[in-house]
C-alpha positions as CSV (number, residue, x, y, z in Angstrom):
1,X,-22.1,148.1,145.3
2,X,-19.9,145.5,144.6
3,X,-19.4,144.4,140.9
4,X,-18.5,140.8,141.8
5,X,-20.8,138.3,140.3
6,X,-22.2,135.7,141.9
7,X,-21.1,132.5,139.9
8,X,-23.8,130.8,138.1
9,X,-23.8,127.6,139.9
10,X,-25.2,129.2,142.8
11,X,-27.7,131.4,141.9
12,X,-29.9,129.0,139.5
13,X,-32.1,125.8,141.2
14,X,-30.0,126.4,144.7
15,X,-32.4,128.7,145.5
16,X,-35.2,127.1,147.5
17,X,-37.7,129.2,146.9
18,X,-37.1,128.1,143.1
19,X,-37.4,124.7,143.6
20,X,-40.3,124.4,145.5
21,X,-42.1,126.7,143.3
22,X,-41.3,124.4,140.1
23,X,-42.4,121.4,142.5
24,X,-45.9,123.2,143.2
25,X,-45.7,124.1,139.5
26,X,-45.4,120.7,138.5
27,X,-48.7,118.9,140.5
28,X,-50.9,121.4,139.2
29,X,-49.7,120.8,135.8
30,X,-51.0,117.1,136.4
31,X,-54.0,118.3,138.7
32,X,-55.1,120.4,135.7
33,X,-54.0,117.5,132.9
34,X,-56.6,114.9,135.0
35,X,-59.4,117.7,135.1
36,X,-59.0,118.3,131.1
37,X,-59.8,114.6,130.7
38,X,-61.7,114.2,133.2
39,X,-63.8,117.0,131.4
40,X,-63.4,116.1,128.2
41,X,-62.9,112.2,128.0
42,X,-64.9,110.9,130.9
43,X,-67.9,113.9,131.2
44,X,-68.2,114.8,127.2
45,X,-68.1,118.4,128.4
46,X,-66.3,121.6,129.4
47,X,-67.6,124.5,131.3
48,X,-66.3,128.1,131.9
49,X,-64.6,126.9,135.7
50,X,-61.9,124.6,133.1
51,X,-61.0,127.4,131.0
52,X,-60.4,129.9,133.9
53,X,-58.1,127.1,135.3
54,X,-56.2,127.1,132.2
55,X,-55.8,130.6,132.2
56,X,-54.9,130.4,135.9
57,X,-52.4,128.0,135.3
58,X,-51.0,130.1,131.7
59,X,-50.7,132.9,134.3
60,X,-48.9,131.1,136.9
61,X,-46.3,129.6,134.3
62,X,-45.8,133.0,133.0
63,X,-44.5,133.9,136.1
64,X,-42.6,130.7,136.8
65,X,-40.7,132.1,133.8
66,X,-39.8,135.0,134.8
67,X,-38.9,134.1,138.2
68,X,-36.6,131.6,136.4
69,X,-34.9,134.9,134.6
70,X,-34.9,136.6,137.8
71,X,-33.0,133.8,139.8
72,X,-30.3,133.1,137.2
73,X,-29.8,137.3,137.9
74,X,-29.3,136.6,141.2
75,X,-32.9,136.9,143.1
76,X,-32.3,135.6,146.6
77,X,-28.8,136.3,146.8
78,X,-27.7,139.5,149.2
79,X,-27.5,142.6,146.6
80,X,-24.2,143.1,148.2
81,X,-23.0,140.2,146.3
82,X,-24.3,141.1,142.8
83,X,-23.0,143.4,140.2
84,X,-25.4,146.3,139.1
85,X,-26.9,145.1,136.5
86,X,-27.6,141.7,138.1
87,X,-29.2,143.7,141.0
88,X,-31.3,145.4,138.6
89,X,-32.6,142.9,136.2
90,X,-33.6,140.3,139.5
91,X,-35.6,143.2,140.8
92,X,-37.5,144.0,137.8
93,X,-38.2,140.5,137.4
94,X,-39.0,139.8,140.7
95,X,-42.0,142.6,140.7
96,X,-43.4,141.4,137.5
97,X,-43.2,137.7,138.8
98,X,-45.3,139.0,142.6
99,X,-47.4,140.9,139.6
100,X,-48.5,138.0,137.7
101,X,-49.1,135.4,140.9
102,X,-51.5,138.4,142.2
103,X,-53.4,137.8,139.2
104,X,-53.3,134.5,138.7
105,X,-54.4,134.3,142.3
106,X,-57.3,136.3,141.7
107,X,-58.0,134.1,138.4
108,X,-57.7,131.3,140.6
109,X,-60.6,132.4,142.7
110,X,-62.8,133.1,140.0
111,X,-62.3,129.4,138.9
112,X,-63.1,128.3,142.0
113,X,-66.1,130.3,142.5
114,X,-67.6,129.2,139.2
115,X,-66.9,125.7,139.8
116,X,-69.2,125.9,143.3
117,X,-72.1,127.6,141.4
118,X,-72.2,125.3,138.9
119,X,-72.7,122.5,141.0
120,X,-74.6,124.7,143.4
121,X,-77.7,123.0,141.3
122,X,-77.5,120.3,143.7
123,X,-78.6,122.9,146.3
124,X,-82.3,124.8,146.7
125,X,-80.8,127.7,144.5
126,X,-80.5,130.8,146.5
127,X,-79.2,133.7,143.6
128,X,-78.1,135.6,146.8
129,X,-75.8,132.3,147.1
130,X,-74.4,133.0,144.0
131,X,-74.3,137.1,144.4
132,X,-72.1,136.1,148.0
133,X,-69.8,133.9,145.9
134,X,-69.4,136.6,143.1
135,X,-68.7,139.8,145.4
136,X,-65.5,137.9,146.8
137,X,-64.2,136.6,143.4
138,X,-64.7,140.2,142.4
139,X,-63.3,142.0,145.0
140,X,-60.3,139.8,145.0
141,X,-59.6,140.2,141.5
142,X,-59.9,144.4,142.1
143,X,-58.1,144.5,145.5
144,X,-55.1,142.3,143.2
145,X,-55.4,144.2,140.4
146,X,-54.7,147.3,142.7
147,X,-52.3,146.3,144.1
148,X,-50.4,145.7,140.4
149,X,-51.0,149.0,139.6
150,X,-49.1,150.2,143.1
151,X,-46.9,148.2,142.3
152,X,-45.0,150.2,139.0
153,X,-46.9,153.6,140.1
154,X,-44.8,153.7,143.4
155,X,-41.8,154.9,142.5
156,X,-40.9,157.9,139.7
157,X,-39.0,157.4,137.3
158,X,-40.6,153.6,137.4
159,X,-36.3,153.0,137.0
160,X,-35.8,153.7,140.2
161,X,-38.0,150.9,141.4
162,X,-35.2,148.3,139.9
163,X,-32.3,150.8,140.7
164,X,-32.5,152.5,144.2
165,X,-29.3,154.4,143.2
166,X,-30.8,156.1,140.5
167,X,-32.3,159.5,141.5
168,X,-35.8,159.6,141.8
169,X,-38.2,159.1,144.6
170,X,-40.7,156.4,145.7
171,X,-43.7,157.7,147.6
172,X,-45.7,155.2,147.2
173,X,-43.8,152.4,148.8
174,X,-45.6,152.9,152.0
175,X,-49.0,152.7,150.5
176,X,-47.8,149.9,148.7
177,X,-47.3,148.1,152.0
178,X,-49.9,149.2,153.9
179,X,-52.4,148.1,151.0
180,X,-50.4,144.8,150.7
181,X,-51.0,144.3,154.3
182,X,-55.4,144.9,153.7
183,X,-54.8,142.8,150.1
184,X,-53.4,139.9,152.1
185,X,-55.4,140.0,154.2
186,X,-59.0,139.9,152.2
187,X,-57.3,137.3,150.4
188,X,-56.9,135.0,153.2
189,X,-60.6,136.0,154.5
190,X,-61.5,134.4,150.9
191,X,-59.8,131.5,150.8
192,X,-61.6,130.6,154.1
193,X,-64.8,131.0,153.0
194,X,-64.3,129.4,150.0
195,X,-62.6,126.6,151.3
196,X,-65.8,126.5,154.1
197,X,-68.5,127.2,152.1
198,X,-68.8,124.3,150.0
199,X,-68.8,122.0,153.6
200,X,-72.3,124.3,154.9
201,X,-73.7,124.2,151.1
202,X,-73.5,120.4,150.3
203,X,-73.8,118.6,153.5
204,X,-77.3,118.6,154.1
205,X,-77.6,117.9,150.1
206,X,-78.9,114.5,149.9
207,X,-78.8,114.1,146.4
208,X,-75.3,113.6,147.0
209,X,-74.1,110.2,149.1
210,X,-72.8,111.0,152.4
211,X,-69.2,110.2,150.8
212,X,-69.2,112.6,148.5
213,X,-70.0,115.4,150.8
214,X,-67.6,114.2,152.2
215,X,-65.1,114.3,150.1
216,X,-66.4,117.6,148.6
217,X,-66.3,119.3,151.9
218,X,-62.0,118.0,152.9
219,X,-61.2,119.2,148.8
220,X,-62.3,122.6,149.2
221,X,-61.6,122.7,153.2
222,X,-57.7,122.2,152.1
223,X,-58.2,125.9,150.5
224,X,-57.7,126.4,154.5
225,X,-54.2,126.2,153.6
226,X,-54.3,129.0,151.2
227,X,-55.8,130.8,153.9
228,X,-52.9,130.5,156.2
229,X,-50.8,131.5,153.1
230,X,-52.3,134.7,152.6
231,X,-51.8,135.5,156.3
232,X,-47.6,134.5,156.4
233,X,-47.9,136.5,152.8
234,X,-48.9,139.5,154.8
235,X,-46.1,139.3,157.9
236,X,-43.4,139.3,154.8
237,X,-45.1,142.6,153.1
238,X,-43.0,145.2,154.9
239,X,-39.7,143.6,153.8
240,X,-40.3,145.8,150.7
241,X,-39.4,148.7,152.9
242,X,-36.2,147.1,153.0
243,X,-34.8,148.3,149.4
244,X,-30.9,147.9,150.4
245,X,-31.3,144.4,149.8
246,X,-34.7,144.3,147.7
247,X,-32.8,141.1,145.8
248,X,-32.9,139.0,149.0
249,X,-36.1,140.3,150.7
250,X,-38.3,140.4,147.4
251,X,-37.6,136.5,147.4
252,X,-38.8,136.3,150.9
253,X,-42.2,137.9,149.7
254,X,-42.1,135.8,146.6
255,X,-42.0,132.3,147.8
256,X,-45.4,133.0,150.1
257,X,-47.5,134.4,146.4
258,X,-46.3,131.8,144.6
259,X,-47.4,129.3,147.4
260,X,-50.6,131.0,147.3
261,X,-51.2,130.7,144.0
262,X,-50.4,127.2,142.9
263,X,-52.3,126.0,146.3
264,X,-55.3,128.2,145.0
265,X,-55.2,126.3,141.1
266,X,-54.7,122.5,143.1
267,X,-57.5,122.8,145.6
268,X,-59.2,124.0,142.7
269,X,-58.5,121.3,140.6
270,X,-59.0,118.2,143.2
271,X,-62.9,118.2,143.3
272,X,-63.4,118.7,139.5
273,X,-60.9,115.9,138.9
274,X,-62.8,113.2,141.1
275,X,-64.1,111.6,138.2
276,X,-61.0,110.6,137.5
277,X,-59.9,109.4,140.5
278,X,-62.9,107.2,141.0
279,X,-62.5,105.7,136.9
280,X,-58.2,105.2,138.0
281,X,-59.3,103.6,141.5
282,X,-61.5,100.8,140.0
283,X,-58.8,100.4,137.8
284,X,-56.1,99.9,140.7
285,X,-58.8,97.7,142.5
286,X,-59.6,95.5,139.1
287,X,-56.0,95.0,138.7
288,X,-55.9,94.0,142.9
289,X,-58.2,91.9,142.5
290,X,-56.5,89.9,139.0
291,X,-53.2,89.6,141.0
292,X,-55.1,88.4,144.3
293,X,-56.6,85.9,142.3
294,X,-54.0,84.5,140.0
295,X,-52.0,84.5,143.0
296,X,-54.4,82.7,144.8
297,X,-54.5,79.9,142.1
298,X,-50.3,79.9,141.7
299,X,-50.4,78.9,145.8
300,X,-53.2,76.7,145.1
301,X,-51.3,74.6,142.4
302,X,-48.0,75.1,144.4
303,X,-49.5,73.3,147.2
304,X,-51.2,70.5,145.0
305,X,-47.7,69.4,143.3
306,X,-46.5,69.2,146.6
307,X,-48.8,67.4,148.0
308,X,-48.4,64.8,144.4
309,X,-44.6,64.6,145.3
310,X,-45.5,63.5,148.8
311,X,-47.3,60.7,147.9
């Protein structure tokens, strides 16, 4: 391997894996911000579903952080082009950054799946309903958690993981990748019926205006998109068999779990934040309706001096 370094200009926010992570990071930093006060400020009230989202989102930026440390290293650069140590420290951080979104993901589920009970009260309450929603939150959260532990259990010494020229063997990378391929996809499976679910539950609810189920239904229905994640997310999975250039092909895994799990925390976050929306779009149509007015009476005057001057 090559002890050249990669100079630092090119391996920090060049990499665009990196940046449209930080991006996805950054609108579910507001998502969440506008569902705190939508809870707090506007509803007087905070329920379990806020606080998983929080810890979804503590999660997430935990590994933001130490994807961060791993592309300063050099994560997403060919290994050819890093020295050893580089090569070893952006490996090791880029398996405990695909470790943390798996969890966060799975926390992100859980969140969601609380939020649609708890307004499942809307609905004739059906407990097999809520048993339905429970067993995939669950199983989500075990099939991730797994798939964690496969992670640092594949390969002994756990070194060799990070350094494939260190002796040692990895049996387990092929059960790694096979049960990456079944985690993927039960994860997409979820995020399809989660993001359908709410659509059959609410729309015959007529409690609720017909806009609202509306609405309701296209929020959750965008968790489609996780969906489709989860399903890319398991095409990448046998790049890991590809450990002479684990620095480039880990980033190609990486950029579809963190895509997964900031998509899982905003689709989350949009229907509990409505209140919000609604209290900001009076405001916006107030205001709309000052300017139309006072702009009204300016061409109104404008056209009486005019007229004066005329005469």
């Amino acid at each position: 391997m090559s002890s050249r370094l990669v100079p630092r200009h090119q391996i920090s926010a060049s990499q665009p894996f990196f940046v449209a992570s930080w991006i996805l990071c950054g609108i579910a930093l507001i998502l969440l911000i506008g569902r705190c006060y939508a809870a707090w400020k506007l509803l007087g009230r905070q329920r379990a579903d806020l606080y998983l989202a929080i810890a979804t989102f503590v999660v997430g930026l935990a590994s933001m952080v130490v994807l961060t440390l791993g592309t300063v290293q050099g994560l997403g650069q060919r290994m050819s082009n890093l020295a050893p140590r580089q090569a070893y420290l952006a490996i090791m951080y880029g398996w405990i950054n695909l470790a943390l979104a798996l969890i966060a993901i799975g926390l992100g589920k859980i969140a969601v799946v609380v939020f649609i009970i708890r307004i499942q009260g809307y609905s004739v309450y059906d407990p097999w309903r809520s048993v339905f929603l429970w067993f995939l939150a669950g199983t989500t959260m075990v099939v991730n958690t797994i798939e964690v532990v496969l992670f640092f259990t594949q390969c002994w010494p756990i070194q060799k993981l990070f350094d494939i020229s260190r002796k040692g063997v990895c049996p387990g990378t092929i059960i790694v990748v096979r049960f990456g391929i079944f985690q993927t996809s039960w994860s997409g499976f979820c995020d399809f019926t989660l993001a359908l679910y709410p659509a059959v539950l609410f729309w015959n609810v007529h409690a609720l205006s017909r806009l609202k189920r509306l609405g309701i239904s296209i929020l959750f229905g965008l968790g489609v998109t996780a969906a489709i994640l989860a399903a890319l997310k398991g095409w990448k999975i046998p790049l890991i068999l590809n450990t002479g250039d684990a620095t480039y092909e880990l980033a190609e895994i990486i950029v579809w779990h963190q895509t997964e799990m900031w998509i899982v925390l905003i689709v989350g976050c949009l229907a509990p934040t409505m209140p919000l929306f609604r209290v900001l779009a009076q405001k916006a149509s107030g205001l709309f309706h000052v300017f139309r007015a006072r702009l009204k009476s300016h061409l109104h005057s404008s056209n009486t001096e005019t007229g004066q001057d005329v005469c």
